[in-house]
Each structure stands twice: as structure tokens, then as C-alpha cells.
KOLGU-280665 format. One record per residue (C-alpha): residue in one letter; x, y, z. Coordinates in steps of 0.001 Angstrom, whole numbers, padded with zeros to 6 digits, always signed. Each point is the difference from the previous one (the first is absolute). Layout:
AXYZ/...
This chain:
X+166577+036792+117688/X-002006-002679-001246/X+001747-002587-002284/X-000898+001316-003165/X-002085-002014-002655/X+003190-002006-001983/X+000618-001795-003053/X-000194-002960+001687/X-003279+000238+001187/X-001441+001041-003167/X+001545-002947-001721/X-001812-001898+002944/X-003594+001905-000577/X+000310-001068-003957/X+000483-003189+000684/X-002692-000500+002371/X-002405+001093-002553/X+001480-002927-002242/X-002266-002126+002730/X-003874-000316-000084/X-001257+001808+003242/X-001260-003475+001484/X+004169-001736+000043/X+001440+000154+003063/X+003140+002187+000094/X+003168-000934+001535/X+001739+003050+001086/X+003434-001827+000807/X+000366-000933-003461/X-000746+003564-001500/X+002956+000639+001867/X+002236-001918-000888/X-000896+000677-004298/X+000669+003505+000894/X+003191-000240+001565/X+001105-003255-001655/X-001876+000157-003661/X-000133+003418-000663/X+002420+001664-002017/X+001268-002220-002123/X-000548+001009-003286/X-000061+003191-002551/X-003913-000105+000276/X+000119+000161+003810/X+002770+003313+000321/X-002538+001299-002521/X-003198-000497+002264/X+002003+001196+002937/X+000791+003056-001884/X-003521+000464-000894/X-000992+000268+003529/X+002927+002181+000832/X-001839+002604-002479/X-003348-000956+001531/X+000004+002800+002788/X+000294+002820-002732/X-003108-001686-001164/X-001746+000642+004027/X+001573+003626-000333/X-001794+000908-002487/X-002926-001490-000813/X-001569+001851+002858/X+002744+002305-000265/X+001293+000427+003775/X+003158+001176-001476/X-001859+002711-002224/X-002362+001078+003016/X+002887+000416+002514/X+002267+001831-002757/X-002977+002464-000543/X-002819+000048+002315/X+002110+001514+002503/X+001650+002450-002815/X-001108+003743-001286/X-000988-001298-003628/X-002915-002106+000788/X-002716-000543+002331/X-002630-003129+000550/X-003647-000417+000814/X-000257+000010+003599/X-001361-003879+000687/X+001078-003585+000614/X+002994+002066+002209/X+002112+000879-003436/X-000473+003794+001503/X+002443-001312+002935/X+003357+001030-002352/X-001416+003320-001019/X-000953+001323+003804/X+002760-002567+001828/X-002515-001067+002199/X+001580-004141+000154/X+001392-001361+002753/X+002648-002688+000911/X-002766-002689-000596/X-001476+001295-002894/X-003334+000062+001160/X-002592+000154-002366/X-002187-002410-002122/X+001541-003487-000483/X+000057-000276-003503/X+001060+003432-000618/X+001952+002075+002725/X+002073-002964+001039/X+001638-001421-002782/X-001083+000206-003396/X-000110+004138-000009/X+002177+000712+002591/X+003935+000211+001270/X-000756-003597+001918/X-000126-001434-003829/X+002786+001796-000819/X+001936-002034+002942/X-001912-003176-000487/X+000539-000251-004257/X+003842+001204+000391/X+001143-002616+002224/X-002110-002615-001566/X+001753+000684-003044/X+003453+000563+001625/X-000442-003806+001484/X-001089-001256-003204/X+003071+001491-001704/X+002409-001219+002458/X-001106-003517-000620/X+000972+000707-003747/X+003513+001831+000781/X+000380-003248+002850/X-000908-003026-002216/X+000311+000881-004190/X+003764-000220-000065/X-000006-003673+001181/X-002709-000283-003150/X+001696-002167-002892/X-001529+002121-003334/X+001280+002177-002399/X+002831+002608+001519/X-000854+003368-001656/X-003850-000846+001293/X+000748-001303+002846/X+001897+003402+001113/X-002942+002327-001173/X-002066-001756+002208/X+002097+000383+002971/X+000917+003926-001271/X-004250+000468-000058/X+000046-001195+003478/X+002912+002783+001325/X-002510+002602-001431/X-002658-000824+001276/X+001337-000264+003627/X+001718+003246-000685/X-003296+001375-001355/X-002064-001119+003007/X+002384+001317+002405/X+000043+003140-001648/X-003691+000200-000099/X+000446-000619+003576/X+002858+002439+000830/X-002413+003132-001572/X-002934-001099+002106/X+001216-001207+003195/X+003698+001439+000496/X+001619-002789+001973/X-000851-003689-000502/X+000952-002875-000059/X+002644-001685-002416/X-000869-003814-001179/X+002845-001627-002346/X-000930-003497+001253/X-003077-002212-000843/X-002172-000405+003370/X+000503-003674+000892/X-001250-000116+003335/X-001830+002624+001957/X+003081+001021+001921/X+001321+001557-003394/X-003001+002108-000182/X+000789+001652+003212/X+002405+003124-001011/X+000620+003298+001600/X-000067+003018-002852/X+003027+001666-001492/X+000891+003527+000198/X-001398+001261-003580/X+003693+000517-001327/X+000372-003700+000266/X-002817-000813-001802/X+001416+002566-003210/X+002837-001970+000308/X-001205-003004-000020/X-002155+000908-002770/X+003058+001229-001739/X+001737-003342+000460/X-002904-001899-001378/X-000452+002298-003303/X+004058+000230-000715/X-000331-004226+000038/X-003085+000632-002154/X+001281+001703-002179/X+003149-002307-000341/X-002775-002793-000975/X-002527+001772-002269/X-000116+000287-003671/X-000508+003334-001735/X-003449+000883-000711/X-001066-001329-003412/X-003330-000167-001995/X-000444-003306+000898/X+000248+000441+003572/X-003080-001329+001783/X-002776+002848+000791/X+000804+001244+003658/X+003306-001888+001107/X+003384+001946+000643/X+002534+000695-002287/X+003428+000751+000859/X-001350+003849-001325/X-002794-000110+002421/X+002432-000991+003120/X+002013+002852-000686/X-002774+002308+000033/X-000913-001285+003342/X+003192+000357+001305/X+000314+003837-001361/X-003786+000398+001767/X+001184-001798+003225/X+002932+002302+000134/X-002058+003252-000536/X-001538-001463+003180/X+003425-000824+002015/X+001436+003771-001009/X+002617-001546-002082/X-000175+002328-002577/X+003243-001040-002230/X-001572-003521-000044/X-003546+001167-000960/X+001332+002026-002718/X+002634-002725-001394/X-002655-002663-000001/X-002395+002117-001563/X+001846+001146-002902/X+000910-003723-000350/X-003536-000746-000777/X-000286+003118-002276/X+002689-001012-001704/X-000422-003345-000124/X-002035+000547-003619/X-002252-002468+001581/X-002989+002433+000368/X-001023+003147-001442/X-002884+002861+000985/X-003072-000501-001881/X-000429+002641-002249/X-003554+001168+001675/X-000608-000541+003659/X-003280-000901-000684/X+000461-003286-001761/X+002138-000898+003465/X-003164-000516+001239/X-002461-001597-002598/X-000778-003359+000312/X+000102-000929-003610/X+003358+001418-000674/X+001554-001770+003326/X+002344-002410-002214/X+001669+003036-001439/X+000024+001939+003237/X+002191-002654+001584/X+002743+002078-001610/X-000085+002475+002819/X-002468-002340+002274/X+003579-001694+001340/X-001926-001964+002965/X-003736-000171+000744/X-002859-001867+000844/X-001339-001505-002892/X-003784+000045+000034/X-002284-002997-001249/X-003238-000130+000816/X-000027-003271-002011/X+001417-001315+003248/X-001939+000892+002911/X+003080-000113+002108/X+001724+002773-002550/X-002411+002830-000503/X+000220+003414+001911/X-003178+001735+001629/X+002098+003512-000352/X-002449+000352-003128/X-002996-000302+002082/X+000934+001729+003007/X+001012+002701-002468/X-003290+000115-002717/X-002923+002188+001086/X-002740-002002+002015/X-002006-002362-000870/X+001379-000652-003210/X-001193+003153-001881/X+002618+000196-002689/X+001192-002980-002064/X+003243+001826-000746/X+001294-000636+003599/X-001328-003652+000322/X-002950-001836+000341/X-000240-000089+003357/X+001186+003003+001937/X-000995+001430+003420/X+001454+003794+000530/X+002505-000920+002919/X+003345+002114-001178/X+000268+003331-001211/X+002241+002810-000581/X-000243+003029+002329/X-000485+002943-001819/X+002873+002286+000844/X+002347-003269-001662/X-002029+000848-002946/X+000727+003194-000473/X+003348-000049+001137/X+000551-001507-003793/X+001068+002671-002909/X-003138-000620-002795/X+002736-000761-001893/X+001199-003187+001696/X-000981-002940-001472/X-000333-001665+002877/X-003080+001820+001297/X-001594-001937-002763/X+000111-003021+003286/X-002327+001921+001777/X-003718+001308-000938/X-002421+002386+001768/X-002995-001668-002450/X-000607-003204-002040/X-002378-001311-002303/X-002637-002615+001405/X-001017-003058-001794/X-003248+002048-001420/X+002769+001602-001579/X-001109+004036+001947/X+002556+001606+001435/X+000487+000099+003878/X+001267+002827+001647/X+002710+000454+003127/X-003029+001106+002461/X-001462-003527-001041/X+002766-001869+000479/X-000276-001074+003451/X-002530+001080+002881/X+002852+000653+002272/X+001466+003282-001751/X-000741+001805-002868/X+003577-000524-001037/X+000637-002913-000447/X+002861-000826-002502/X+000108-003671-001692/X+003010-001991-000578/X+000724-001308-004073/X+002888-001950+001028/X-001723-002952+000758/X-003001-000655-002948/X-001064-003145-001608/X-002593-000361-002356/X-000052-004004-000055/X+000291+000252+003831/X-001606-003539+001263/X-002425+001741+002865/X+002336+002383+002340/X+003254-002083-001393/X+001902+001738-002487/X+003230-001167-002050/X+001900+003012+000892/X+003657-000087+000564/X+000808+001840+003241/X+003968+001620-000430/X+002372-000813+002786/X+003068+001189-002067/X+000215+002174-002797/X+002445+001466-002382/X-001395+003075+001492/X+000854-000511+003711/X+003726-001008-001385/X+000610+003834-001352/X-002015+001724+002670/X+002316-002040+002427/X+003201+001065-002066/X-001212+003444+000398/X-001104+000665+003281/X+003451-002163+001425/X+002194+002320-002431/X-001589+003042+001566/X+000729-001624+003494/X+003622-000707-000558/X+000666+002732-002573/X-002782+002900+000108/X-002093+000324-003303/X+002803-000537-002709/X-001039-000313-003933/X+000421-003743+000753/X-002596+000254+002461/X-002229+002394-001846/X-000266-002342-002849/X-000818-003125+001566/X-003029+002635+000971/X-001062+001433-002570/X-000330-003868-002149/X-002786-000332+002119/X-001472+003960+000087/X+000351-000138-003685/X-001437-003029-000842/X-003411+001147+002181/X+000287+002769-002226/X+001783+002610+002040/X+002339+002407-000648/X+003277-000694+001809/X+000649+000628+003655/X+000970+003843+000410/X+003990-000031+000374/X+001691+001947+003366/X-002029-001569+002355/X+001740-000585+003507/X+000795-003791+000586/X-003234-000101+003154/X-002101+001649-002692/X+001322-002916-003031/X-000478-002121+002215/X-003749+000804+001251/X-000767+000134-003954/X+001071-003589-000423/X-001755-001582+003018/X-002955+002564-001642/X+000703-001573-003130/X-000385-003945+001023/X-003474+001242+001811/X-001261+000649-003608/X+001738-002905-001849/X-000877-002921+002835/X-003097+000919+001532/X-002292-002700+000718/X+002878-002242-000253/X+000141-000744+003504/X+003391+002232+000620/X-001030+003553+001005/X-000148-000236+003732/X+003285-001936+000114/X+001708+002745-001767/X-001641+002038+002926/X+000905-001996+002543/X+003909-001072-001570/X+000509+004253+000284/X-001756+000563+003378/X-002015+002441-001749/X-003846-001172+000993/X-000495+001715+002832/X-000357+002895-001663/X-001293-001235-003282/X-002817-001690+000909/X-001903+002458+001955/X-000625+002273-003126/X-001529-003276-001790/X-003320+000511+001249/X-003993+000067-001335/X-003263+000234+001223/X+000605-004126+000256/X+003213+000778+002128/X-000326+003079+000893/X+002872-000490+003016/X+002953-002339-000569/X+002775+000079+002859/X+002356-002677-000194/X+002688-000581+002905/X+003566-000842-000045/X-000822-003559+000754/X-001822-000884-003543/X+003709+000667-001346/X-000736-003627+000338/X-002782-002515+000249/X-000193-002014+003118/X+001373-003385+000157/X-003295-002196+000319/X-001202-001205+003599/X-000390-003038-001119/X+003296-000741-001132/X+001471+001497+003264/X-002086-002412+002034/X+001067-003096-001580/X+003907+001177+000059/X+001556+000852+003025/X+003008+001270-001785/X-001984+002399-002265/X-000310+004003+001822/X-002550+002302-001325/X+001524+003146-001844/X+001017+002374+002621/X-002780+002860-000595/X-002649-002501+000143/X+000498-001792+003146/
């Protein structure tokens, strides 16, 4: 694996840039401030921590994370260029072939690799240095807490996507360190256990005043109930996620709607526990999920001002919706354009005359194809869901179980789950139930993949775009990259893909 991109050298980059481009730069010394300088005050743990967060900013701002949670799923499909079409027909390899600025990193599995462990290092330089910081306590153990979840939170996004790989609790301080063999995946939940319970331990309950998307003691809970779901430890999912229910912390929004409206996203931070938080103020912070989703070329003002028809919705996910549910409201089969006519599904998109567009992700003010959205990584939602479906799993559909449902049915404006089902069938309705709630939220095909259930899934999620889709056992998984392989000698390539 190649040493991933650490604090330390972003400290170095920022200071180089303190220098006109004619000085002569002496590396030795860079060094030795980062080793030697470096971390020695509140305002440094606070930069460090700042870079820890950066790599949510890489997984979503051209949403790898998103792409890889849904391309490959039964919800959505993309426009078949710059090789985004290589989730939906599973046509990448171990080297993600495909065009450089595209299939390789930024919009593929090899970002997902790349942005985790660049974050993970980042954070271990944080968990490995703060506590030697002299500054206020109570801060001073945040800090450290925000670093144990986001090394737990890149791990998991690692665990989902890759199965086995490798565990880094130790800042890389030679290139020796880089050089690790992977861990069965059970070692990595525990690990990632080990690292939320010490969170945890650290963080302080959520609070208004909490800064816009950093971890609250709430929001490391709800991981750990979510990570659990994953492991199969169902009596942990379902304690940790009524923990968060109960917490009083967070509430449902009344109308699922205003989850997703971009001028109501202060308010929906009562059930928005962790996300990205969108800024297209800051070039760095914006999301192009609202012009990848907006019709092309910018016909309709109400998805953004710059848009280019890249994601839809296939149309069988459409009508798999009651009219009823609230949620269908997300998705269109028209929209107005900015001549203000009315433009119908056939019009939509030259590649199918059903093409459904996705409402999850509009901004008026967007600046060009960035948009301030918020894009969920935890919601209240996902904490009853998760109550629910491990209840079933430990306990068949009980009335506990069956409420924690219906919350969510009813507040999409459903009538409550019919009672008497068998505990396969509850079950089936609740991983039917987050398909509705979290599309487009990046976390559809690892619900598929989490119950070894897309091999048969997928093949019915066809159009005349894809009109075959045959996945294999082997994309279970995404392949470790070739690159990373190559420069560790240590590192073995996932077992179908070699």
C-alpha cells in the first residue's frame, strides 16, 4: 500500500505555500517542524483534526462513496460515459482501468481505498500526538474522541467495500510502517468497535452548538449500532440503536420532505445525526450530486444551475412506491424548464423514455454544478430501521419490532406494516423499507451485498440502458487496487479476484 497522504505532510504543503515560488526550500528542515514543531498547541490538534475530516470532504464532493453505494445497486442507474457505467454492468477490473480522472480514483472503489486511508493516517496522527497537547482538558479529549471516529468510520467504509483490509492504529513514520498485511474482516469490526467504545468514552453529547458535521457522542453510537448490523451482532445493533433513539438528542422531522431541502437543513440536523455538510461557498465543500442528478444541460432552475442528466431512477423503483408515500415526492417522471413549460418523462433523457429524476439533491443558489446540499451518512431513520430489522433477527417481528417500523411507514404516510407476517417476510419488508427511505444515499447496494442477496436482485434491475445486468460472486467485494498491491508485498488481492 502506498503511504497514505498524512497530517504531516499537509502541514508541510501549507507551509510551503507560506514561501514565494522563487525561495529555495530546505526539505530537512520541513522535517524536523513537523515532527519537532508541530503539535504544540490547541490551534494545531484543531488543524490536525480538520484534516482528519478532510477525506469525507474527497468522498463526496465527487461522491465515490455515493457512486459505489448506488451505481452498482437496483434503485439507480447512470449515463453510460467517463466509465461511471462500470458499477452498474461490473465491468472494472483489479486496476480500475478507465479514464484517469474518472475511473481511477475520483468515481471509483480505488478512491474509496485511496481517501479512507488518507484519512485513517491523518487521524492516527491526532489519536498519536493530541494527548501530549497542553490545552484545555474537556477540548482536548473531543479532539482525540473525533479522531477514534473517524478511523472507525474509514475502516468501516472500508470493511463494506473491500471485506478484509488492512488495520492502521499507528501514524506512518517511515515507509516500513506502511507495509501491512490485511486483517480478516472480523478484526477490522473489532477494531472498529474498540475505537468507537474509546470514542464514545471521550465525546460530548450532541448539542445545538455542536459544530456542523463533527461527531457527537450520539453520532458514534449510531455508527456503532450500523457497524454491528454489518458484523451480525444483532443485540449490539439494537442496544446501540435504541440508545440513540432514546437519547432525546434527535427527533424525525415531521415531513420527509424538508429532510431534504436545502433551506430547511439547520432544522433537519434534528434527524440529519452525521452528514456532509455542503458549501458551495467553499469550493472544497460543495457536492456535484445536484448536478449529476438535474436534467441536462441545466434546463430547470429548480434542480440547480448547472446540471447535466447523469443519475436517474429506474422506473420499476418508481413505481414500486404506494402514491401515497411521501417519499415518491424525491423522484419525478417530468419537471418544469427554466421557460417555465412543462417537460415530460419521454423528454427527459435520450437514453429511455423513462427516465425518473432524483429531488433529493436540488439547489436553487447552486454555484455552477456545486450545490450546498447536505448528503446523510446517519439518520434518526437508519437508527429505528436498524432496531427493527435486528429485533426481527434475534426475536422474529415482535410489537417492539413492528413499531420501530411503522415510525418510519407512517411518517411517509403509510398505513402500518400488515401484522402476522413470518420473521423472513418482516424482515424482507424492512430491508424493502430502507430501499425507500435511503435511496440515493449511497447505502442500497451495501444492504445488498451485507445480506448476500444481489445476485438475484440485480438482474431484474434492468432498462433499455441496461438491459442485462449479471453480477458474480466476486463483486460481493471490490478489488483491492493493483496499485496498492504492487507497492506492498504484504498486501494479497481478495481471494475471488486474483
Amino acid at each position: 500500500m502506498k503511504r497514505p497522504f498524512s497530517t504531516s505532510i499537509l502541514v508541510a504543503v501549507l507551509a510551503a505555500f507560506g514561501f514565494s515560488a522563487c525561495q529555495e526550500l530546505d526539505e530537512t528542515v520541513y522535517s524536523s517542524v513537523i515532527t519537532t514543531n508541530f503539535y504544540k498547541s490547541a490551534q494545531d490538534a484543531e488543524a490536525a483534526l480538520t484534516a482528519a475530516y478532510g477525506s469525507i470532504n474527497d468522498l463526496f464532493d465527487q461522491a465515490p462513496i455515493v457512486f459505489a453505494g448506488d451505481f452498482a445497486g437496483d434503485q439507480l442507474w447512470v449515463k453510460p460515459v467517463v466509465g461511471r457505467n462500470v458499477f452498474a454492468v461490473y465491468s472494472y477490473d483489479t486496476d480500475y482501468s478507465g479514464p484517469k480522472s474518472f475511473g481511477r480514483t475520483a468515481e471509483s472503489p480505488y478512491g474509496l481505498w485511496q481517501f479512507c486511508y488518507k484519512g485513517i493516517e491523518n487521524a492516527n496522527w491526532v489519536i498519536d500526538r493530541v494527548p501530549a497537547i497542553g490545552m484545555e482538558t474537556n477540548r482536548r479529549n473531543a479532539i482525540v474522541g473525533e479522531a477514534l471516529f473517524l478511523r472507525a468510520f474509514y475502516h468501516f467504509t472500508l470493511a463494506k467495500n473491500f471485506g478484509d483490509v488492512v488495520i492502521r492504529t499507528s501514524p506512518s513514520q517511515s515507509e516500513s510502517d506502511a507495509l501491512v498485511a490485511k486483517s480478516p474482516k472480523a478484526e477490522v469490526y473489532k477494531q472498529i468497535f474498540k475505537d468507537l467504545d474509546d470514542a464514545i468514552a471521550r465525546l460530548p453529547s450532541y448539542a445545538a452548538s455542536t459544530i456542523k458535521g463533527r461527531a457527537s457522542k450520539e453520532v458514534a453510537i449510531g455508527l456503532y449500532a450500523k457497524a454491528a448490523l454489518y458484523a451480525e451482532d444483532w443485540t449490539t445493533a439494537k442496544t446501540k440503536a435504541q440508545e440513540v433513539i432514546t437519547s432525546g438528542k434527535y427527533t424525525l422531522m415531521p415531513s420527509v420532505l424538508d429532510v431534504f431541502d436545502v433551506e430547511k437543513e439547520d432544522a433537519a440536523r434534528q434527524e440529519n445525526m452525521f452528514a456532509f455538510e455542503g458549501d458551495n461557498a467553499t469550493r472544497a465543500r460543495g457536492t456535484t450530486l445536484m448536478g449529476f442528478c438535474g436534467p441536462a444541460n441545466s434546463a430547470s432552475r429548480d434542480y440547480g444551475n448547472t446540471t447535466f442528466g447523469s443519475i436517474f431512477a429506474f422506473q420499476a423503483f418508481f413505481d414500486s412506491f404506494s402514491p401515497t408515500d411521501k417519499r415518491r415526492q424525491l423522484l419525478d417522471t417530468s419537471f418544469v424548464s427554466v421557460a417555465g413549460k412543462v417537460v415530460p418523462q419521454k423528454e427527459i433523457t435520450p437514453y429511455t423514455v423513462k427516465g425518473v429524476l432524483i429531488k433529493k439533491y436540488m439547489d436553487r443558489n447552486s454555484v455552477g454544478a456545486k450545490g450546498r446540499n447536505n448528503v446523510p451518512m446517519l439518520r434518526l431513520a437508519d437508527m429505528y430501521l436498524i432496531a427493527s430489522e435486528a429485533e426481527a433477527r434475534l426475536n422474529g417481528p415482535t410489537a417492539t419490532a413492528y413499531q420501530y417500523l411503522n415510525a418510519i411507514r407512517n411518517r411517509a404516510g403509510l398505513a402500518n406494516l400488515p401484522t402476522g407476517l413470518s420473521k423472513d417476510d418482516f424482515i424482507r419488508a424492512v430491508l424493502q423499507e430502507r430501499s425507500w427511505e435511503f435511496f440515493a444515499e449511497g447505502d442500497r447496494w451495501y444492504d445488498l451485498t451485507r445480506t448476500n442477496t444481489f445476485l438475484t436482485v440485480i438482474p431484474k434491475a434492468v432498462n433499455e440502458v441496461y438491459p442485462t445486468r449479471a453480477p458474480q460472486p466476486k463483486h460481493r467485494y471490490y478489488p483491492i487496487p493493483l496499485d496498492e498491491i504492487r507497492a506492498n508485498p504484504k498486501l494479497e488481492q481478495n481471494p475471488d479476484w486474483k
